[in-house]
MARBA-3410 file (N, C-alpha, C, O; in Angstrom, 1 decimal):
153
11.3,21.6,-0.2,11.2,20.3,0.5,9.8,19.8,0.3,8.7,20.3,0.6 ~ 9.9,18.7,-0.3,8.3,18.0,-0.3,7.8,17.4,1.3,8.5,16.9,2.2 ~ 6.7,17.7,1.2,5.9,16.8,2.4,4.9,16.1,1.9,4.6,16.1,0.8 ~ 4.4,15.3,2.9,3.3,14.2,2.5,1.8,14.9,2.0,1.1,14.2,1.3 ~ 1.4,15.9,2.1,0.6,16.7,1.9,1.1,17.3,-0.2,0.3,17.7,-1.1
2.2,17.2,-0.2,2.8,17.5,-1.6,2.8,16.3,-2.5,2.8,16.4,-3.7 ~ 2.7,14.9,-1.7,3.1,13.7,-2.6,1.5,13.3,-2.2,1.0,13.1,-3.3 ~ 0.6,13.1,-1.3,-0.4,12.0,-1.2,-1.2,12.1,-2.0,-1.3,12.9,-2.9 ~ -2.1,10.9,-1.9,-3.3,11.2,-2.5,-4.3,11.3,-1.7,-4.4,10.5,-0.7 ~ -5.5,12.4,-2.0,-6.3,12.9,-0.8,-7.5,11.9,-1.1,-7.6,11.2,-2.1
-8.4,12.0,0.0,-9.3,11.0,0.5,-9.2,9.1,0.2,-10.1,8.2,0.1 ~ -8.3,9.1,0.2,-8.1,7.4,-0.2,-9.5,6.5,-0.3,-10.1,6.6,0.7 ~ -10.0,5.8,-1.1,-10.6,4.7,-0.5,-10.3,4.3,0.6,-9.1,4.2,0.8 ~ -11.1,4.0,1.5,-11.3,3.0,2.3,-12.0,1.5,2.6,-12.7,1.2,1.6 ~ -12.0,0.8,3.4,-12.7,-0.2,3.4,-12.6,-0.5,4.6,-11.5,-0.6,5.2
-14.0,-0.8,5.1,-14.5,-0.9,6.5,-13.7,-2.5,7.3,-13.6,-3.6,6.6 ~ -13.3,-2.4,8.8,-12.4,-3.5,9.1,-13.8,-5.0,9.1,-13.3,-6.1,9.4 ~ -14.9,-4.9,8.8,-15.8,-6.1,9.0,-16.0,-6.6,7.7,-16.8,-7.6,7.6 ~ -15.3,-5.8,6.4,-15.8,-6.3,5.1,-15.1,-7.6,4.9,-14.2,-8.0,5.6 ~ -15.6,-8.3,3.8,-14.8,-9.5,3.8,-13.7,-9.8,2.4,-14.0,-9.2,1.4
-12.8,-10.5,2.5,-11.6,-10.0,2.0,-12.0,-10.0,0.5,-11.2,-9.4,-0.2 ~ -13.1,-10.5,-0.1,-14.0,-10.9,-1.3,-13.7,-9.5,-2.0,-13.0,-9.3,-3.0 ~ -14.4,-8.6,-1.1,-14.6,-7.3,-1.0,-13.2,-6.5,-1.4,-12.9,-5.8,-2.4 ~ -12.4,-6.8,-0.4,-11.6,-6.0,-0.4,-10.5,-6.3,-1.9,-10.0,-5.4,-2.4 ~ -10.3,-7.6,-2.4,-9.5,-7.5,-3.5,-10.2,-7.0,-4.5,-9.7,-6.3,-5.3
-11.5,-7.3,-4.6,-12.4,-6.5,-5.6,-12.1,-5.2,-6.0,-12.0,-4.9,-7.2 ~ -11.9,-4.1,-4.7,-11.6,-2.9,-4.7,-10.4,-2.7,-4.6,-10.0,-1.5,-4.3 ~ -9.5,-3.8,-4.7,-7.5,-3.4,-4.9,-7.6,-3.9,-6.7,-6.7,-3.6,-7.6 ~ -8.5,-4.6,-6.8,-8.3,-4.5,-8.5,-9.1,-3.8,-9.0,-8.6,-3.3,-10.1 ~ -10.4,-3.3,-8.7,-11.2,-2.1,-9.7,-10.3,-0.7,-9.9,-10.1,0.1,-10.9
-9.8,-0.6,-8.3,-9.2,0.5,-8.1,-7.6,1.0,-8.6,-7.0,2.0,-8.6 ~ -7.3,-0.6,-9.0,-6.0,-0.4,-9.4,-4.6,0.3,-8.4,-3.6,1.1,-8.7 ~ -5.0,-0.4,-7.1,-4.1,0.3,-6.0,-3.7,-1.0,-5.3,-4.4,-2.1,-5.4 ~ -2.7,-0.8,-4.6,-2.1,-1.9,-3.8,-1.9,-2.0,-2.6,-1.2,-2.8,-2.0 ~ -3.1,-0.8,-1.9,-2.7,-0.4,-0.4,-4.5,0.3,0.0,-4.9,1.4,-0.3
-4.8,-0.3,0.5,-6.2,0.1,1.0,-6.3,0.4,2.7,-6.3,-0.6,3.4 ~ -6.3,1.8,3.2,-6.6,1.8,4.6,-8.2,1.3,5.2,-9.3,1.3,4.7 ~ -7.6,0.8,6.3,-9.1,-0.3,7.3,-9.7,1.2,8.4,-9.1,2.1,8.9 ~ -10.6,0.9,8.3,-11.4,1.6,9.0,-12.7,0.8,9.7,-13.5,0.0,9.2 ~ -12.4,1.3,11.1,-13.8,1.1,12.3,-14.9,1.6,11.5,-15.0,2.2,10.4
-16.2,1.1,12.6,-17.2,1.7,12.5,-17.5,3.5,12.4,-18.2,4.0,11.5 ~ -16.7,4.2,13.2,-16.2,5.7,13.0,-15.7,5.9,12.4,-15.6,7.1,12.4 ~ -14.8,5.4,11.3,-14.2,5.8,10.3,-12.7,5.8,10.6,-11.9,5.7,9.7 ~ -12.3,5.8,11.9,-10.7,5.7,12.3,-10.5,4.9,11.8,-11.3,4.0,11.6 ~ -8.7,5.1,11.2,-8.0,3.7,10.7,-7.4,3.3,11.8,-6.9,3.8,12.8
-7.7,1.9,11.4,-7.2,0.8,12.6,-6.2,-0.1,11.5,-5.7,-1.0,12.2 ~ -5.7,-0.1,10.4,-5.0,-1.0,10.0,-4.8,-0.7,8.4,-5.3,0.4,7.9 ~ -4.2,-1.6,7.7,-3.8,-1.5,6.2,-3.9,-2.7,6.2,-3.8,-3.6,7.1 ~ -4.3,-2.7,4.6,-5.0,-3.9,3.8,-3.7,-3.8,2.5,-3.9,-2.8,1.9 ~ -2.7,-4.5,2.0,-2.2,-4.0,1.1,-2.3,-5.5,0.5,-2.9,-6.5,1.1
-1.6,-5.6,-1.0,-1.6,-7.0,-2.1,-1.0,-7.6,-1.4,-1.7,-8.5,-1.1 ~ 0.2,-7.7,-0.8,0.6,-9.0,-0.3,-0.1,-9.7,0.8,-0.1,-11.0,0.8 ~ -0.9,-8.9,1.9,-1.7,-9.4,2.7,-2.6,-10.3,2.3,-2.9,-11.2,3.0 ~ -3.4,-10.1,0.8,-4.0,-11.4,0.5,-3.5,-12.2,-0.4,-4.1,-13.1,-0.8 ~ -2.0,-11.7,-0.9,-1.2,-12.9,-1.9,-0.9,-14.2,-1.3,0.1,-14.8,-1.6
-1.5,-14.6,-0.6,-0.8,-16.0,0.7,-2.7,-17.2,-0.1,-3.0,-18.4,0.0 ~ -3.3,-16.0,-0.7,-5.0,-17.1,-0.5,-4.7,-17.6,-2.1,-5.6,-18.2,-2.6 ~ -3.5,-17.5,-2.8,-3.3,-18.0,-3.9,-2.7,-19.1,-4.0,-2.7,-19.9,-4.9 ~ -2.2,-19.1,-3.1,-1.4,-20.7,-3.3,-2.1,-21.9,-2.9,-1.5,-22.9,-3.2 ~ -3.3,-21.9,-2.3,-3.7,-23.2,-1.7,-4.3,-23.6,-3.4,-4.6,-24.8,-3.5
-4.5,-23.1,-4.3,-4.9,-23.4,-5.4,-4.2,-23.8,-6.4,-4.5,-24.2,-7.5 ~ -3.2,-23.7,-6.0,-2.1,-24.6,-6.8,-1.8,-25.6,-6.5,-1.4,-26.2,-7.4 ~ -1.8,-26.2,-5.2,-1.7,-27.7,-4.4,-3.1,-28.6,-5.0,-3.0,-29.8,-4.9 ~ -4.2,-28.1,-5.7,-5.1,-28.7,-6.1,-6.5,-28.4,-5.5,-6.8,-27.6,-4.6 ~ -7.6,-29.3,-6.2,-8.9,-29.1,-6.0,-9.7,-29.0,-4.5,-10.8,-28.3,-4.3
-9.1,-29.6,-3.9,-9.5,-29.9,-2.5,-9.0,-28.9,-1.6,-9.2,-28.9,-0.4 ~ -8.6,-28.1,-2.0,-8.1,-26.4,-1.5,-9.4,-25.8,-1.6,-9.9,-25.3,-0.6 ~ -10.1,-25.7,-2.8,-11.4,-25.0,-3.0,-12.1,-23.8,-2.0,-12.2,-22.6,-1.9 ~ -12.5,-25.5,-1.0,-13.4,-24.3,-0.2,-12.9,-23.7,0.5,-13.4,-22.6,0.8 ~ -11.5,-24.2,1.2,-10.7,-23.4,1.9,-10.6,-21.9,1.4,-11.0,-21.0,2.1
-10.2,-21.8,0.3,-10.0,-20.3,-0.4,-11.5,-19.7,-0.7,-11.4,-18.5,-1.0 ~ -12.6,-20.1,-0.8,-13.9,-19.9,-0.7,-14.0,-19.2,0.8,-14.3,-18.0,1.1 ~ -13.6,-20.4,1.5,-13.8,-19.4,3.3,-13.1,-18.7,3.6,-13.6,-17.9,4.5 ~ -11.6,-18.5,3.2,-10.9,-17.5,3.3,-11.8,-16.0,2.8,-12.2,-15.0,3.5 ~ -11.8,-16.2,1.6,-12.6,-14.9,0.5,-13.9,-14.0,1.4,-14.2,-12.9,1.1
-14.5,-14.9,2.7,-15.8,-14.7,3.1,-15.1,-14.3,4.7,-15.9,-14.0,5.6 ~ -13.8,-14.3,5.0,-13.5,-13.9,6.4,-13.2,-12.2,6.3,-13.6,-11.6,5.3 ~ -12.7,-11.4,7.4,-13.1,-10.4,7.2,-12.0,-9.7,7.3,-11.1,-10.2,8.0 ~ -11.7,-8.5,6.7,-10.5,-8.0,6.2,-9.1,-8.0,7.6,-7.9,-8.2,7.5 ~ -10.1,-7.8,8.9,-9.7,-7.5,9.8,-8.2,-8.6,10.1,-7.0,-8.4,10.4
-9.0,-9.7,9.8,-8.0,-11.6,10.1,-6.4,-10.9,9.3,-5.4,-10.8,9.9 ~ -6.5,-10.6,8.1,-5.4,-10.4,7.4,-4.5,-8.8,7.6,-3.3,-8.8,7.5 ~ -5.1,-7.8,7.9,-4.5,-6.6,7.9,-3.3,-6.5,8.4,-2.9,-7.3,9.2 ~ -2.7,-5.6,8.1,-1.8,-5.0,9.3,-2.2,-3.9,10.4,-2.4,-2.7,10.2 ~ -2.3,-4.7,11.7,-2.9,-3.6,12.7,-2.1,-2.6,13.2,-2.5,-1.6,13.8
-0.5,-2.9,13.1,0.4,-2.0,13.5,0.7,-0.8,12.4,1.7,-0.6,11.6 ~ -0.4,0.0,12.6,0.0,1.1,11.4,1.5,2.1,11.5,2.0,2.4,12.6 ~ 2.0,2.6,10.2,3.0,3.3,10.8,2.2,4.1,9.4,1.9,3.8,8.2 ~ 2.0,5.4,10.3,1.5,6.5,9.3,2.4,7.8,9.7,3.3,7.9,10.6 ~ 2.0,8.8,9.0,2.8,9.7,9.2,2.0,11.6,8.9,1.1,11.5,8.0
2.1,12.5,9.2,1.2,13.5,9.8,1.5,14.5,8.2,2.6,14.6,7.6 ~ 0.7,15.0,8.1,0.6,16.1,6.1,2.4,16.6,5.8,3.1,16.8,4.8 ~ 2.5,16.8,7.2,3.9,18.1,7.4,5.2,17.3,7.3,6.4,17.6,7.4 ~ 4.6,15.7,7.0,6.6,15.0,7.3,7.1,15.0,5.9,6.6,14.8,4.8 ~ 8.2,15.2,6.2,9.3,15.2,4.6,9.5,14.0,4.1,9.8,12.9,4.6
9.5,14.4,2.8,9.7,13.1,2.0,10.9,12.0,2.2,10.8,10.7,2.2 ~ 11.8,12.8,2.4,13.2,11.8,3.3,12.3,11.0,4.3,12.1,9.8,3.9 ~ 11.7,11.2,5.6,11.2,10.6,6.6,10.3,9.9,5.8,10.5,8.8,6.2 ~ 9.5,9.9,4.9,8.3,8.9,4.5,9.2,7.8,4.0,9.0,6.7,4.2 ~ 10.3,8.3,3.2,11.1,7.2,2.4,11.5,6.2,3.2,11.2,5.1,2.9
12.2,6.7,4.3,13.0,5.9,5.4,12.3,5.3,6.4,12.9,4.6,7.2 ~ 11.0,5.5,6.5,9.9,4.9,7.0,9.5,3.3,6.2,9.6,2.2,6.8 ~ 9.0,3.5,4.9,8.9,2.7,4.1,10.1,1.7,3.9,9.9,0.5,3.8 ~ 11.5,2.3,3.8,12.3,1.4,3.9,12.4,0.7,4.9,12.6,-0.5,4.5 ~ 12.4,1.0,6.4,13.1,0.6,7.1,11.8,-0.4,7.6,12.2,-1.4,8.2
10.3,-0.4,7.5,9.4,-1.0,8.2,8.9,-2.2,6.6,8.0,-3.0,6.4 ~ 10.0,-1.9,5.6,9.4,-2.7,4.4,7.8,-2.4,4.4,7.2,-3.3,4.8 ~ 7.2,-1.4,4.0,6.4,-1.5,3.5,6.0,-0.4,2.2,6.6,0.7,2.2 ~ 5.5,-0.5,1.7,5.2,0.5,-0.1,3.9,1.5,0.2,3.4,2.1,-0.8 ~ 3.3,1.6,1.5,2.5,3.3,1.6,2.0,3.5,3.0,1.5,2.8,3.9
2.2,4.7,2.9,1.7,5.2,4.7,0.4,6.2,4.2,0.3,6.8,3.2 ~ -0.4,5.9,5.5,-1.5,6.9,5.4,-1.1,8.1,5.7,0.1,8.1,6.0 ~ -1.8,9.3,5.5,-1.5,10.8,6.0,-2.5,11.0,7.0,-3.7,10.8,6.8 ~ -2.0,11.3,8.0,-2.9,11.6,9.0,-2.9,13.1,9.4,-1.8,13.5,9.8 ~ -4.2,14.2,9.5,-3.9,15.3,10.3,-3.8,15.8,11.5,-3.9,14.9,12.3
-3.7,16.6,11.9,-3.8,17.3,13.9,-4.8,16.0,13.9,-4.2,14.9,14.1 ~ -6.0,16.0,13.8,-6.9,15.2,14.9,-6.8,13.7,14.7,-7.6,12.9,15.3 ~ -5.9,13.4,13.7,-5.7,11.5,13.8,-6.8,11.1,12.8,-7.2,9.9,12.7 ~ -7.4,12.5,11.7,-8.0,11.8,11.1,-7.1,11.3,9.4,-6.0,11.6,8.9 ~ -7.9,10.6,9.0,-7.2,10.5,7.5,-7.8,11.3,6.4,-9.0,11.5,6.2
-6.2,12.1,5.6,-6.4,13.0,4.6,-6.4,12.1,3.5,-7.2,12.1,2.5 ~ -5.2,11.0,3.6,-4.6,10.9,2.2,-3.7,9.5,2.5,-3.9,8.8,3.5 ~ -2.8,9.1,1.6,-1.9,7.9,1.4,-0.7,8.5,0.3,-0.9,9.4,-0.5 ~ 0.2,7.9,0.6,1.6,8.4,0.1,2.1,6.7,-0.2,2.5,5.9,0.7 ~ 2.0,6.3,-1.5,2.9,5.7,-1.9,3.7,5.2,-2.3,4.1,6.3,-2.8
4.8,4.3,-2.8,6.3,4.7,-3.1,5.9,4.9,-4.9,6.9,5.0,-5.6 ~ 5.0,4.9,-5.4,4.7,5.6,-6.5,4.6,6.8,-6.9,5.1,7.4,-7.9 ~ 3.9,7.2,-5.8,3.6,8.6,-5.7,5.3,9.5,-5.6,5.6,10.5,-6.1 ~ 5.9,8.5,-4.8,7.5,9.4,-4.2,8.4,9.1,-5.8,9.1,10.0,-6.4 ~ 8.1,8.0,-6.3,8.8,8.0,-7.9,8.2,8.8,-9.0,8.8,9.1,-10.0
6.9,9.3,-8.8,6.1,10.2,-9.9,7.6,11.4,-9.2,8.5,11.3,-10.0 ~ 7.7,11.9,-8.5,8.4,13.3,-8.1,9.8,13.2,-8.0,10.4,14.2,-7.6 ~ 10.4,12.0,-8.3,11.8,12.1,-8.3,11.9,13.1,-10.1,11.3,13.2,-11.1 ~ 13.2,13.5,-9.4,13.4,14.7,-11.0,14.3,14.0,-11.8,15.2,13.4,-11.2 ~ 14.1,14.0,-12.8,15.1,13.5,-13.6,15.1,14.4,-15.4,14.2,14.7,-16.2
16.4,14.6,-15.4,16.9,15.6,-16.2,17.0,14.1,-17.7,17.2,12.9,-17.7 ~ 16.7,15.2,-18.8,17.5,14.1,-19.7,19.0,13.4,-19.7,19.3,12.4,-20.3 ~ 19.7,13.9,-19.2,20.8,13.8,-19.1,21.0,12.3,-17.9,21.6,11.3,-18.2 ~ 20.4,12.6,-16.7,20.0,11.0,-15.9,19.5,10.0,-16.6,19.8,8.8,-16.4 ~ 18.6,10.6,-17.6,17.4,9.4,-17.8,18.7,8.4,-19.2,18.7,7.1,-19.3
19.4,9.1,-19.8,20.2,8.8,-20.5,21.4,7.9,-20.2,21.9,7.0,-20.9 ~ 21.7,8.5,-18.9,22.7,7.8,-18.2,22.3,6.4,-17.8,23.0,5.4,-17.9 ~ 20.9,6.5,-17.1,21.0,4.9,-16.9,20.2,4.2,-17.6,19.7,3.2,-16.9 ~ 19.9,4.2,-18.4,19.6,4.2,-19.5,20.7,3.1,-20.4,20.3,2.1,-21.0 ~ 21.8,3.5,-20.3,23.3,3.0,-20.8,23.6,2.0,-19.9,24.1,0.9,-20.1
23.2,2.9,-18.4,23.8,1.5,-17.3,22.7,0.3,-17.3,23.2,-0.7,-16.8 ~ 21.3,0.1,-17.7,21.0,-0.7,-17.8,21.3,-1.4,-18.7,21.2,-2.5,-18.2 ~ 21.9,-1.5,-20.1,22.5,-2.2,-21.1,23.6,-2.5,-20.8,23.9,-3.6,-21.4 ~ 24.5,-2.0,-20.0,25.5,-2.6,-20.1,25.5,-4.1,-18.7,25.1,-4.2,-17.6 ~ 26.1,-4.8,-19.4,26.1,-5.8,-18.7,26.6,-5.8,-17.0,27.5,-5.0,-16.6
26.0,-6.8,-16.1,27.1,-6.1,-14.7,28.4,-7.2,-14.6,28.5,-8.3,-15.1 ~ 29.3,-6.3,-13.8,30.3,-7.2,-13.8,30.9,-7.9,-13.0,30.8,-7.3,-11.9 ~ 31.7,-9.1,-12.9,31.4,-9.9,-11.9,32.8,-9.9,-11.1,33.0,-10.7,-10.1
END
C-alpha cells in the first residue's frame, strides 16, 4: 500500500502568506510546480497558492491597454487575497486511494503532508500519484491502440 510519505515530495517550497503574488508566480515558474504551500510568520500553513489561483490576472490583458495597472496592482497584492485558505491536507500515513479521492472529490491537483504535530513534511501531487501508477507493457500497448482508434458515437 502506498502512503503519502511513499508519493510526496519532502520539504516543499514555501512562500510566506505577506509575499506578493509578483513573487509567488516567479517561484511557480522558476520552480516549475503548480502548487505552492502559504505559510504564517511561524511557518504554519495557512493556505495553498496553486496556477489557477493566479490564472484569473491574465485576462484583464486581453480586454486591452487600460487594464495595465490593474494587473500591475494585482502583481503587488499579497499572496494571502488569492489563496485557498480552506486547506484539505492529509497526515504521511494516508493511502493513496484516500489522497486520490480527496483530490477528486474537492477538485483539486495536491495536498500538503502534514506530520503528528501539524507541521509540514511534504506535498503529494496528482503527478507524483501518476509517476507510481504501474504499467506493464502490455497496458501501455493497449491504450496505446485505444487512443487511435477513433470514439464511437
Amino acid at each position: 500500500m502506498l502512503t503519502a510519505h511513499d508519493l510526496m515530495t519532502e520539504d516543499p517550497k514555501t512562500i510566506p502568506m505577506n509575499a506578493t503574488l509578483r513573487r509567488a508566480i516567479g517561484l511557480l515558474q522558476t520552480l516549475d510546480v503548480r502548487h505552492l504551500p502559504v505559510v504564517d510568520e511561524e511557518g504554519a500553513l495557512v493556505g495553498m497558492l496553486s496556477d489557477r489561483d493566479v490564472r484569473g490576472l491574465a485576462f484583464p490583458d486581453v480586454l486591452g491597454p487600460s487594464h495595465i495597472g490593474t494587473i500591475q496592482t494585482a502583481l503587488e497584492s499579497p499572496v494571502s487575497s488569492v489563496m485557498s485558505s480552506d486547506v484539505i491536507s492529509v497526515d504521511v500515513e494516508a493511502d493513496a486511494a484516500e489522497i486520490v479521492d480527496l483530490m477528486l472529490d474537492h477538485k483539486i491537483g495536491a495536498v500538503p503532508v502534514l506530520d503528528a504535530d501539524g507541521s509540514l513534511v511534504g506535498i503529494v501531487s496528482y503527478m507524483d500519484i501518476l509517476r507510481e501508477i504501474p504499467l506493464d507493457e502490455g497496458d501501455s500497448d493497449e491504450m496505446a491502440t485505444n487512443r487511435a482508434r477513433p470514439a464511437s458515437r
